[in-house]
C-alpha positions in Angstrom: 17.2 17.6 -21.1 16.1 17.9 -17.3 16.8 15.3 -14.8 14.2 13.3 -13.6 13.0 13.8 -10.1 14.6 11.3 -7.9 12.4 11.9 -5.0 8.7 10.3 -5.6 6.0 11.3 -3.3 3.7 8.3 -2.8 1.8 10.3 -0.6 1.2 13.6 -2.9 1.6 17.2 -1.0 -1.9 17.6 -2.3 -3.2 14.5 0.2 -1.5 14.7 3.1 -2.1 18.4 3.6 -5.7 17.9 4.1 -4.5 16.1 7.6 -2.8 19.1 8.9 -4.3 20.2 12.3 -3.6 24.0 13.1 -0.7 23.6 9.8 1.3 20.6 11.8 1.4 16.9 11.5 2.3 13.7 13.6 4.5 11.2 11.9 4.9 7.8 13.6 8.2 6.2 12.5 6.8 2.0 13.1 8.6 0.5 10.8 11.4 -2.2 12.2 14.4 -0.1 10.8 13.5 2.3 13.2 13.7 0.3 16.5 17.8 -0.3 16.2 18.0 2.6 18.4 16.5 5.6 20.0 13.9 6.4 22.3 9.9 6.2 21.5 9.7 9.7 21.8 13.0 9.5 18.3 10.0 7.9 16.4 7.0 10.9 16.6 8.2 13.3 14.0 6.4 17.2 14.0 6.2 17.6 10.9 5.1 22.0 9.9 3.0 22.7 7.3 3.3 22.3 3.6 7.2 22.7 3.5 7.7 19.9 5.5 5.3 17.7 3.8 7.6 18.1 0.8 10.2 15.6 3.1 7.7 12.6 4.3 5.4 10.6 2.2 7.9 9.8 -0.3 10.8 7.0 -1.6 14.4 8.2 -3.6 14.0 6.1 -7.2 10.7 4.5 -6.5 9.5 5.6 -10.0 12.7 5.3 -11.8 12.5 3.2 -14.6 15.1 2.3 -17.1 12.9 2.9 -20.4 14.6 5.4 -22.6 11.8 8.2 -23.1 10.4 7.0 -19.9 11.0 9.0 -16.2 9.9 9.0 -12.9 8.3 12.4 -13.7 5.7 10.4 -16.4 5.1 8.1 -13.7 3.9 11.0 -11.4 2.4 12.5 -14.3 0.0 9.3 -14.5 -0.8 9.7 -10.9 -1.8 13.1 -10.7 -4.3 12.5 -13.6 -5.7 9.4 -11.5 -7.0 12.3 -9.3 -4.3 13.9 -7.7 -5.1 17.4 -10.0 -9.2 17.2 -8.6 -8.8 16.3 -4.9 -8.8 19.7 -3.4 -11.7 20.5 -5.5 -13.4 16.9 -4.5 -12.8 17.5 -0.7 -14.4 20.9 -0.8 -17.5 19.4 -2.7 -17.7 17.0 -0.3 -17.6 19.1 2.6 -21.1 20.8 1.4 -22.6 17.6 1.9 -25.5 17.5 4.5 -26.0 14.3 6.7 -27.5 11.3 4.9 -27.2 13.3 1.4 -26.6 10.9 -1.7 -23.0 11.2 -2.7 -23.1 12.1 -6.8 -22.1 9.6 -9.4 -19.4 12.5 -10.1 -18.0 12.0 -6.3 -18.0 8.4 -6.6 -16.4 8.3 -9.8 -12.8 10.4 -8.8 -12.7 9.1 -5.5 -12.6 5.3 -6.8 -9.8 6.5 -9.5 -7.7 8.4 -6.2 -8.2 5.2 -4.9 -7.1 3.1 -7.4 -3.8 5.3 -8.0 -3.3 5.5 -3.9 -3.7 1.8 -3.6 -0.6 1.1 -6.6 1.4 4.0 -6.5 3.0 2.8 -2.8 6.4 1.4 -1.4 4.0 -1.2 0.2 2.4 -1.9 -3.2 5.8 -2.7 -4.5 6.8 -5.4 -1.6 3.7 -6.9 -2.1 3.7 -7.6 -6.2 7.3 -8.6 -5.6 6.5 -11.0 -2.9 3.8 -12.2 -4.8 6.1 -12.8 -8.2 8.8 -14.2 -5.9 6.7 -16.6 -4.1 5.2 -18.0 -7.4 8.5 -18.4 -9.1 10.0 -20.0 -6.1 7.0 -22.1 -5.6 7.8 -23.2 -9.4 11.0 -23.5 -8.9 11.0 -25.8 -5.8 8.4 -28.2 -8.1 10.8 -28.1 -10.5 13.8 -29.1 -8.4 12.0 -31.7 -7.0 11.6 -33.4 -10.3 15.2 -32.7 -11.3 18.3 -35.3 -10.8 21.6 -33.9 -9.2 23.0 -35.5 -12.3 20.7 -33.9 -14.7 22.0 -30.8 -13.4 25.4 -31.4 -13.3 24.9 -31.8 -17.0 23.0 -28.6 -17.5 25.3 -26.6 -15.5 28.2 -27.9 -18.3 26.4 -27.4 -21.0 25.6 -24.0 -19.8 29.0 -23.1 -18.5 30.8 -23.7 -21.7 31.8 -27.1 -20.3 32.7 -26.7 -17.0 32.4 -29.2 -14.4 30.5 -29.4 -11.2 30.7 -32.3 -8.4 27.3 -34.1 -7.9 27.8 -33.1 -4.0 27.8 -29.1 -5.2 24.3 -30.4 -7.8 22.2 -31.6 -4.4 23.7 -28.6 -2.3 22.1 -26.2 -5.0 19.3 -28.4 -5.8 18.4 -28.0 -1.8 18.9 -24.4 -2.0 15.9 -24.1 -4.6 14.1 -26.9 -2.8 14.0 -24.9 0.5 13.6 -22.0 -1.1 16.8 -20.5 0.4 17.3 -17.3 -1.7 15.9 -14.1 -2.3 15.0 -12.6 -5.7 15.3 -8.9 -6.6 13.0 -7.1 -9.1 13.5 -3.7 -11.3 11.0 -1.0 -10.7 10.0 -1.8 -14.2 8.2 -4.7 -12.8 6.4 -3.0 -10.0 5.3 0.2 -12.1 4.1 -2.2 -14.9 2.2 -4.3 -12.6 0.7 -0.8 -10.8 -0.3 0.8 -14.1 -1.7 -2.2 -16.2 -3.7 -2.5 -12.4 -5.0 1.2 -12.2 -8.6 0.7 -14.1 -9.0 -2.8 -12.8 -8.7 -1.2 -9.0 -11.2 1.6 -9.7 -13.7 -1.0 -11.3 -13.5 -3.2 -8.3 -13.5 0.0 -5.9 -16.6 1.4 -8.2 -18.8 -1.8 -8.3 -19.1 -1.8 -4.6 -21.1 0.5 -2.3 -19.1 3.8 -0.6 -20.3 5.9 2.0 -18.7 8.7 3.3 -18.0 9.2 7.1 -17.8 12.7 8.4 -16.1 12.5 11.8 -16.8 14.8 14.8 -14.9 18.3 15.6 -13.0 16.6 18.1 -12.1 13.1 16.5 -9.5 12.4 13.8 -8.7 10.4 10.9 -5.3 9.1 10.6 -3.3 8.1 7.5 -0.6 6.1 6.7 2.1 5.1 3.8 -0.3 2.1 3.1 -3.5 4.7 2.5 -6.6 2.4 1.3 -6.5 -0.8 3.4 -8.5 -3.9 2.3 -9.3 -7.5 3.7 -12.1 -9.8 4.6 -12.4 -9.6 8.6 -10.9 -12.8 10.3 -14.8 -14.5 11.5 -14.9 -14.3 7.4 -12.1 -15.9 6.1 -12.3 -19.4 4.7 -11.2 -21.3 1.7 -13.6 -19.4 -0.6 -12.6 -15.9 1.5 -8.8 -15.2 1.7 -7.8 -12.6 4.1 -7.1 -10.0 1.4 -9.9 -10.7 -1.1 -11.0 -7.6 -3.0 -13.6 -9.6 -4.4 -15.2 -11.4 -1.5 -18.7 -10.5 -0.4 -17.3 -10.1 3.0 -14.5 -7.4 1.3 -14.5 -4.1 3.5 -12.2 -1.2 2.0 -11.5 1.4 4.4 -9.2 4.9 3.1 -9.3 8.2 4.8 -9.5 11.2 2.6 -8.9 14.0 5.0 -8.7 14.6 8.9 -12.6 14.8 8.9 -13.4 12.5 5.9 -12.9 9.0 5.3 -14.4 6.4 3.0 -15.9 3.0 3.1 -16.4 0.4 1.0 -18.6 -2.6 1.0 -20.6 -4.9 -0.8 -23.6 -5.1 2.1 -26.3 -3.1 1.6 -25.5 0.0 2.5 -26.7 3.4 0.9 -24.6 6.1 -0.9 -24.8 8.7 1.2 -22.4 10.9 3.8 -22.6 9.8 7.7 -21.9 11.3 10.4 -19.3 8.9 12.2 -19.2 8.8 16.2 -16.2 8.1 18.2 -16.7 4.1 17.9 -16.5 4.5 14.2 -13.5 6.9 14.0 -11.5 4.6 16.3 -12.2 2.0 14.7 -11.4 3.4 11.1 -8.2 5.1 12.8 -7.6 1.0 14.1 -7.6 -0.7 10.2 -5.5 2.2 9.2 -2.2 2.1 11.6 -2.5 -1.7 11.8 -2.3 -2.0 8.3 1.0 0.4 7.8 4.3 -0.5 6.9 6.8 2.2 8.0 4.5 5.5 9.0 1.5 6.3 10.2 0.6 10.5 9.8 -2.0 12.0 12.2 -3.1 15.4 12.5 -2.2 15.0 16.7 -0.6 12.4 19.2 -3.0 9.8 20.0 -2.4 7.4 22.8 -3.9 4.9 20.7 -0.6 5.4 18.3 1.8 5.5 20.9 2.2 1.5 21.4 3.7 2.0 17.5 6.5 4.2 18.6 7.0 1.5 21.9 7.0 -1.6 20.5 7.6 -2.8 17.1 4.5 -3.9 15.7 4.8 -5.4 11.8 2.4 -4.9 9.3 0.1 -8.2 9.6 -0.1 -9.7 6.2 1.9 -12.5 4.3 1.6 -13.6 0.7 1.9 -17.3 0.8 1.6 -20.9 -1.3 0.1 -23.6 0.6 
């Protein structure tokens, strides 16, 4: 039997190659791990053609799962049928595209399943469904503890101890602990790649029932990527009680995900027609802007951009929280 690949590429070969610029890439090391030491200039990586795309973009055991039958090379499996075996092919298509031609049903179709599998398949995908499971239970667990006697758990902890006793004083100490939410909670990839998978169709639904256009930027502007790859939120003048920050399903929703140096897609639920733009420099910017503020650890550009620079400065943490009010 073969060994399971222990290196996953969130970021497939087959992507991130379509942001090499004269067969080299920029990678921005942002992540707060990295600012412990070096220099700014330590954190911009050249990273040379497809050989060296084989090192970034990717996680040791993010897709091992401990399912006999089951590897991490099924989970990649999955992924490249969510697109990954097409996208060269969809990127040429696109490219044939005149300005303000209708994209095809076809188009639409692969790039919303690419999407869906680039939106779940991510490190950043996996902090987020385990914050979101810890912060529930914890939230549970603190209404629980609330409602729960130090005495009442000085029994429990006998009963389940095999009879062991615990002080009343070392009850309240633990009770607190829960109260205040003082721990942390540590999940299996199991959880993560079952949440991503069962996820996959409901992403590319969500991502098909809204309206994409295709931006086309200039010869001498752009796009960006980064180890978060299709960004999402409703913009902060939208956000109310109805419209949380990270809606998919808000009116206000606007998806952003950059499919090659020249290409990028964007979502929206306004009234926008199906077709390919041309995007100027305001628009590039400002896709280039959603993309590196919404990154976790890297950001990948086909050149050094000033505008990336403050990354590799100053630590600058990904802006989003999953919280219980």
């Amino acid at each position: 039997m073969n060994k399971a690949t222990v290196r996953s590429h969130y970021l497939p070969i087959t992507y991130l190659k379509h942001f090499l610029l004269e067969n080299r890439l920029k990678m921005y090391k942002k992540g707060e791990k990295f600012f412990k030491r070096g220099l700014p200039a330590d954190r911009i990586i050249n990273v040379i053609g497809e050989e060296g795309l084989k090192n970034v973009g990717l996680e040791n055991n993010l897709y091992q799962i401990a399912v006999d039958g089951f590897s991490s090379d099924d989970i990649e499996e999955i992924f490249i049928e969510y697109g990954e075996k097409y996208y060269n092919d969809i990127i040429a298509e696109i490219e044939t595209l005149n300005s303000n031609q209708k994209i095809s049903q076809s188009i639409k179709d692969k790039l919303c399943l690419f999407m869906a599998a680039m939106k779940v398949r991510t490190p950043q995908f996996k902090r987020e469904s385990d914050e979101m499971s810890s912060t529930f239970q914890k939230h549970r667990m603190t209404i629980k503890m609330q409602n729960t006697s130090p005495e009442e758990l000085q029994e429990q902890y006998k009963e389940i101890s095999g009879g062991e006793e615990a002080t009343v004083e070392e009850m309240e100490k633990l009770r607190q602990t829960f109260i205040k939410k003082e721990y942390d909670l540590k999940y299996p990839n199991a959880h993560f790649l079952r949440f991503a998978l069962s996820t996959l169709e409901m992403y590319a639904d969500v991502f098909h029932s809204m309206n994409m256009v295709i931006l086309k930027s200039r010869s001498d502007r752009y796009f960006i990527t980064s180890d978060n790859p299709v960004v999402h939120f409703v913009p902060k003048d939208k956000v109310d009680f109805y419209n949380n920050y990270k809606s998919l399903m808000s009116h206000h929703t606007e998806v952003f995900f950059t499919l090659s140096k020249n290409l990028a897609v964007f979502l929206t639920r306004k009234d926008f027609k199906e077709v390919l733009q041309d995007a100027d420099r305001e628009i590039t910017d400002t896709i280039n802007y959603n993309i590196s503020v919404n990154s976790f650890d890297f950001i990948f550009s086909p050149l050094e951009m000033n505008s990336l620079n403050a990354f590799s400065e100053k630590y600058i943490p990904y802006p989003f929280k999953f919280r219980i009010s």
